[in-house]
N, C-alpha and C positions, 0 to 999 in steps of 0.2 A: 162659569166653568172656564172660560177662557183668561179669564183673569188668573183662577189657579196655574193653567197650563204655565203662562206666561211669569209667570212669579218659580215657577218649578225650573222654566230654561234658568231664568237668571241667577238663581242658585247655583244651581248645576255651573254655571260658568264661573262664577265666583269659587265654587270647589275647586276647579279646574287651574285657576288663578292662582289659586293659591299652592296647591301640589306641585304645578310647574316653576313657583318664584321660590321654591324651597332648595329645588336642585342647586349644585353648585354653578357658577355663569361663567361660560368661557369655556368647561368644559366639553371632552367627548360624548357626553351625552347630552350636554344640550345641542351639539351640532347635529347629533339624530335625531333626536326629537324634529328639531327645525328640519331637515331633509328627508323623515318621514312624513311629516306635514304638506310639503312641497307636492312631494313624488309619493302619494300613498300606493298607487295600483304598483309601481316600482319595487316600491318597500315589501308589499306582500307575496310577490312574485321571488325575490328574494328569501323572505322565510319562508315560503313553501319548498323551494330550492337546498336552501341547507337543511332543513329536516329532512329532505328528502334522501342527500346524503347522507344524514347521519345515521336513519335506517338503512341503507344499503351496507354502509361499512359495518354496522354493527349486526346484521344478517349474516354479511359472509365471515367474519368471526366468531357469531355462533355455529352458524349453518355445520361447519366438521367437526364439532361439539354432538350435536344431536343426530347426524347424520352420517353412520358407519356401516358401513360391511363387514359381517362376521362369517368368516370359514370355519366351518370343522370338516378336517380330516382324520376319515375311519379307516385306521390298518388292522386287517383281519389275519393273524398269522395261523398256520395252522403246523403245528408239531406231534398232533395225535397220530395213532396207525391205521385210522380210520378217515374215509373223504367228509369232510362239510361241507354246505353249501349255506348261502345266505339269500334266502328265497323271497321274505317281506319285508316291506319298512313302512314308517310313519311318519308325521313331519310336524312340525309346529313354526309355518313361517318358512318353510324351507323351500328351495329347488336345489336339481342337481348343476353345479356350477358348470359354466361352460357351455350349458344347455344340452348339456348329456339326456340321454332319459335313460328310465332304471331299467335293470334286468340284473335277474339270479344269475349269482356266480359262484362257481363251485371250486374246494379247495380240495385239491386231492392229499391223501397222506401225506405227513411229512416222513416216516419213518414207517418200516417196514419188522416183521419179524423174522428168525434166520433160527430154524430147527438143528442144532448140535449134534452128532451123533451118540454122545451119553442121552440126549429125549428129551434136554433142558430147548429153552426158548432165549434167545437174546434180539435185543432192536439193534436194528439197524439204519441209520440214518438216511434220509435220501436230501433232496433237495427244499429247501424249504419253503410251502407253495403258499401265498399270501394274494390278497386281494385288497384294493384300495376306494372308497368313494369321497367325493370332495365335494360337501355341499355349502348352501350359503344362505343370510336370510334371503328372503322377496323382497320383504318391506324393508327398506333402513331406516326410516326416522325412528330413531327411540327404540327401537325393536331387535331382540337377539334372534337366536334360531334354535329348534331343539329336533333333535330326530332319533329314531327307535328301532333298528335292526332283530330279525329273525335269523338266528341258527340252528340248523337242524342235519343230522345224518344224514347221509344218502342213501341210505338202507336203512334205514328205521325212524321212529318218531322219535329218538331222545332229542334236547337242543337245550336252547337258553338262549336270554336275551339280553342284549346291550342299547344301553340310552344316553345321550348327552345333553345337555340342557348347557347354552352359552344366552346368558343374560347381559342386558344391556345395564340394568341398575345394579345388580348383586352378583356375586363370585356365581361361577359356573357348577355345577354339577353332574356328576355322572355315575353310573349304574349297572352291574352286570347279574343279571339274576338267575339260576337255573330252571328247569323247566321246558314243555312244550308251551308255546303261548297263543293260542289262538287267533285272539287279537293282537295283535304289535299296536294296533291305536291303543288298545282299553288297558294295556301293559305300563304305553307312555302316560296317560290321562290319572292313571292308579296314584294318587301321593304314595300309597303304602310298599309302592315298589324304588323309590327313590331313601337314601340313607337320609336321616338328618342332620348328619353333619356334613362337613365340605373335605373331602381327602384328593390326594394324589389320586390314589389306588384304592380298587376295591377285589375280592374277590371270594370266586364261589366252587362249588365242585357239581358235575354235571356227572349222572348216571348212565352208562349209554347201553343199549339193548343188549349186550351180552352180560350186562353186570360191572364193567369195571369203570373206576370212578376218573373222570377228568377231569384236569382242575382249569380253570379260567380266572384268568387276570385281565381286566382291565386298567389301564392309567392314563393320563395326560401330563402333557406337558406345563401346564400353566392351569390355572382357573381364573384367572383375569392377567391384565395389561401386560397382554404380550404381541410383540411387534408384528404389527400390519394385520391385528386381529386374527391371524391363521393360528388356530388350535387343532392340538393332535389327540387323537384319539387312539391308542393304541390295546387292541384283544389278542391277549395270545390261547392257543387252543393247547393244554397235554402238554406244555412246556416245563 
């Protein structure tokens, strides 16, 4: 047995012999070879050293690659002669930015009606009352943000819902549907409440307790690579 062993070194060094008298002589790598030989514990201390660099620079080169902040911003215009209010929401990934926390806010008319003396009716414009939320994901790595508003009358149950979905891999999405919606989670969760296709714009007509019909627009601004990741959302109410 020791015979073998011994016959196995002297090979092995004979390989070795020979690998090393193949390099070119004189050059830069035979002078490392020879000064890794020298100074091994040196040598390793070294390449652990520069890999260790080269993970760091190539981290912080990815790292604002997979690691982004996405805002959406929700403006709620309301131009009907009736008050809304936006009472729930739901989130995917979301907080409210700033470290706000939520609460209903209510829009009062934008416009009024003005009785004639022939018995007709005409609108009259008032001021135009809007509400705004500015949310953002939690997570950043890899991660977009998606959230689902409730609107609803102040005096009655008509409403409808609006949703936005800003994705990290694919164009953004968004959604305004009519209805009273129970849920705003199980509304945002719903595929069959989202278009499938990707538009600016979408919109719907909402019933409201007296019978007359309003119309709702939603749009944004972008659905993907728009600067500093801040997307707009914008709902208009009877406009």
């Amino acid at each position: 047995m020791a015979t073998a062993r011994a016959a196995y070194r002297t090979a092995r060094g004979n390989v070795d012999k020979i690998w090393l008298k193949s390099l070119p002589k004189g050059t830069a790598v035979e002078k490392i070879l020879t000064f890794a030989a020298k100074w091994p514990k040196l040598t390793s201390f070294l390449g652990a050293s520069i890999a260790t660099v080269i993970i760091e620079v190539s981290l912080e080169l990815l790292l604002p690659l997979v690691n982004k902040d996405y805002f959406v911003q929700v403006h709620v215009l309301n131009f009907d002669k009736k008050d809304w209010k936006i009472d729930d929401w739901s989130h995917d990934n979301g907080i409210i930015a700033g470290g706000d926390t939520w609460s209903v806010k209510t829009m009062q008319a934008g416009r009024s009606e003005v009785q004639t003396p022939w018995g007709t009716k005409v609108g009259k414009w008032k001021n135009i009352n809007n509400i705004i939320y500015c949310f953002q994901n939690s997570f950043t790595l890899m991660d977009g943000i998606g959230v689902a508003l409730r609107a609803v009358q102040t005096d009655g149950k008509a409403g409808f819902a609006m949703a936005y979905l800003c994705k990290f891999w694919t164009a953004n999405r968004l959604t305004v549907k009519p209805g009273y919606q129970p849920s705003i989670k199980d509304f945002y969760d719903d595929d069959n409440n989202w278009p499938s296709d990707r538009e600016l714009q979408y919109a719907c007509e909402v019933t409201r307790e007296d019978g007359e019909k309003v119309k709702i627009v939603g749009s944004t601004n972008a659905l993907s690579k728009v600067e500093n990741n801040i997307y707009q959302f914008y709902v208009t109410i009877g406009a």
